[in-house]
C-alpha positions as CSV (number, residue, x, y, z in Angstrom):
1,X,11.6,-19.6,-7.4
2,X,14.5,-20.2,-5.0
3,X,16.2,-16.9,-5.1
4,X,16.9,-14.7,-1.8
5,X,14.7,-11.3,-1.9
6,X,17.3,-9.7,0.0
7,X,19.7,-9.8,-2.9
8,X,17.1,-7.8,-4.9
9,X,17.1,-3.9,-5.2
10,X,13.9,-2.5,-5.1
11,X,14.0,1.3,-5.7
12,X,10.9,3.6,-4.5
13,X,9.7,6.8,-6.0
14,X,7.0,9.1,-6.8
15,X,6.8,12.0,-4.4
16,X,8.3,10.5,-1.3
17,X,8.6,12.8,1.8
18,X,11.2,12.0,4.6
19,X,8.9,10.5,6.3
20,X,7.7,7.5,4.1
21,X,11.0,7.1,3.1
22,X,11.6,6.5,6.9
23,X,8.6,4.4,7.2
24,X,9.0,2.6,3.8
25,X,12.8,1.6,5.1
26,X,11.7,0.0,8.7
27,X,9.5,-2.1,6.8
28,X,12.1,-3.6,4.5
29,X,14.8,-3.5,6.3
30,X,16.8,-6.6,6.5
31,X,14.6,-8.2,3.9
32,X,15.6,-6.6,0.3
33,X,17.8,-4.0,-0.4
34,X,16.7,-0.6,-1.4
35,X,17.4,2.6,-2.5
36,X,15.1,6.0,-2.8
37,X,14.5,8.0,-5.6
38,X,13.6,11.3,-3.9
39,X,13.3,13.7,-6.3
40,X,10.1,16.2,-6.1
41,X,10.0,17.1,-1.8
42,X,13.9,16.5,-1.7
43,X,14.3,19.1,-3.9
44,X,11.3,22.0,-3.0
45,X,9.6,20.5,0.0
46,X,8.4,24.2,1.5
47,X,4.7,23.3,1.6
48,X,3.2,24.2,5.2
49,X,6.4,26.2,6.0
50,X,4.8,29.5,5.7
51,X,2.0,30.5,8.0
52,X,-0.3,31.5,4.9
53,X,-0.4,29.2,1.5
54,X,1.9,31.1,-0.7
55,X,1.8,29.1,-4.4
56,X,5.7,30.2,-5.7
57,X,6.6,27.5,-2.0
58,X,4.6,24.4,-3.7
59,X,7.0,21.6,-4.8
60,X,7.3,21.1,-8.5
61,X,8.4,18.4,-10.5
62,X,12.3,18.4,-10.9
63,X,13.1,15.2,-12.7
64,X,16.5,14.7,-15.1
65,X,15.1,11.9,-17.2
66,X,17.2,10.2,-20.3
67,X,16.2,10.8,-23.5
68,X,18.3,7.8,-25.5
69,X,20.8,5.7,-24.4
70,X,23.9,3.9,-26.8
71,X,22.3,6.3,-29.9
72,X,18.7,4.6,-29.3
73,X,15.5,6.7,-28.0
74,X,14.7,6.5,-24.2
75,X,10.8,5.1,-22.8
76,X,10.3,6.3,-19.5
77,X,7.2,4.3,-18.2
78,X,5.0,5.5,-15.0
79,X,1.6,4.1,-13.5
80,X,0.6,8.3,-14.0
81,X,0.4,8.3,-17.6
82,X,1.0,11.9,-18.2
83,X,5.0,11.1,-16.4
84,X,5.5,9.1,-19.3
85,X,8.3,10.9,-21.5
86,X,10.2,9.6,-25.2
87,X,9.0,9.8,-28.7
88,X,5.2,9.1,-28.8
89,X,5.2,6.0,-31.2
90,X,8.0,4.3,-28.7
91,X,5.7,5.1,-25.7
92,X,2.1,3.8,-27.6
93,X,4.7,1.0,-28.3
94,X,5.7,0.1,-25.0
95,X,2.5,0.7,-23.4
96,X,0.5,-2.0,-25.7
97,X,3.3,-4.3,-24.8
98,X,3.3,-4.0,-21.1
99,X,-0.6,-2.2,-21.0
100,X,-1.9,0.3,-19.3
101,X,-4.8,-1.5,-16.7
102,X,-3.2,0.1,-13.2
103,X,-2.9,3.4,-14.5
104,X,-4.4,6.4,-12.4
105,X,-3.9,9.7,-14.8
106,X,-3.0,12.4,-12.2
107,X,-2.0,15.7,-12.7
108,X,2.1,16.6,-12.7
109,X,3.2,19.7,-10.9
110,X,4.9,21.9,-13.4
């Protein structure tokens, strides 16, 4: 279409460790521009620390997520279906618009 990828922000997320961060970056480097949104490991990333499994070190699911923006309600979208947050009628309205075929339901650490 004529346009130069590496004036387009791509932003990667869903339970990125440092190191596909790391490995996610060399690849795209120099050919888009990018940004990380590390959330879950960068904020409780103790599993394997301990020389036993201890549960309380598992990371969880710390997300801030907007609920409405300019007074209207908030869709957050995800290809886990159980990520997606916002009244129920905007999601089941969003999700017939842009359908749900590359969904994987997986279960959210709480």
């Amino acid at each position: 279409m004529g346009r130069d990828p590496r004036e387009k922000l791509l932003i990667f997320s869903d339970g990125l460790d440092a190191q596909t961060i790391l490995e996610t970056y060399r690849h795209f480097q120099g050919r888009v521009r990018m940004s990380f949104g590390w959330g879950t490991n960068l904020t409780n990333d103790f599993a394997d620390c301990a020389p036993m499994e201890i549960k309380g070190l598992n990371p969880i699911s710390i997300v801030c997520k907007v609920s409405d923006a300019n007074g209207r309600p908030a869709v957050k979208l995800s290809d886990n279906p159980r990520k997606a947050t916002g009244e129920p009628a905007e999601v089941e309205r969003y999700l017939k618009f842009f359908g749900t075929e590359d969904f994987i339901e997986q279960s959210v650490k709480v």
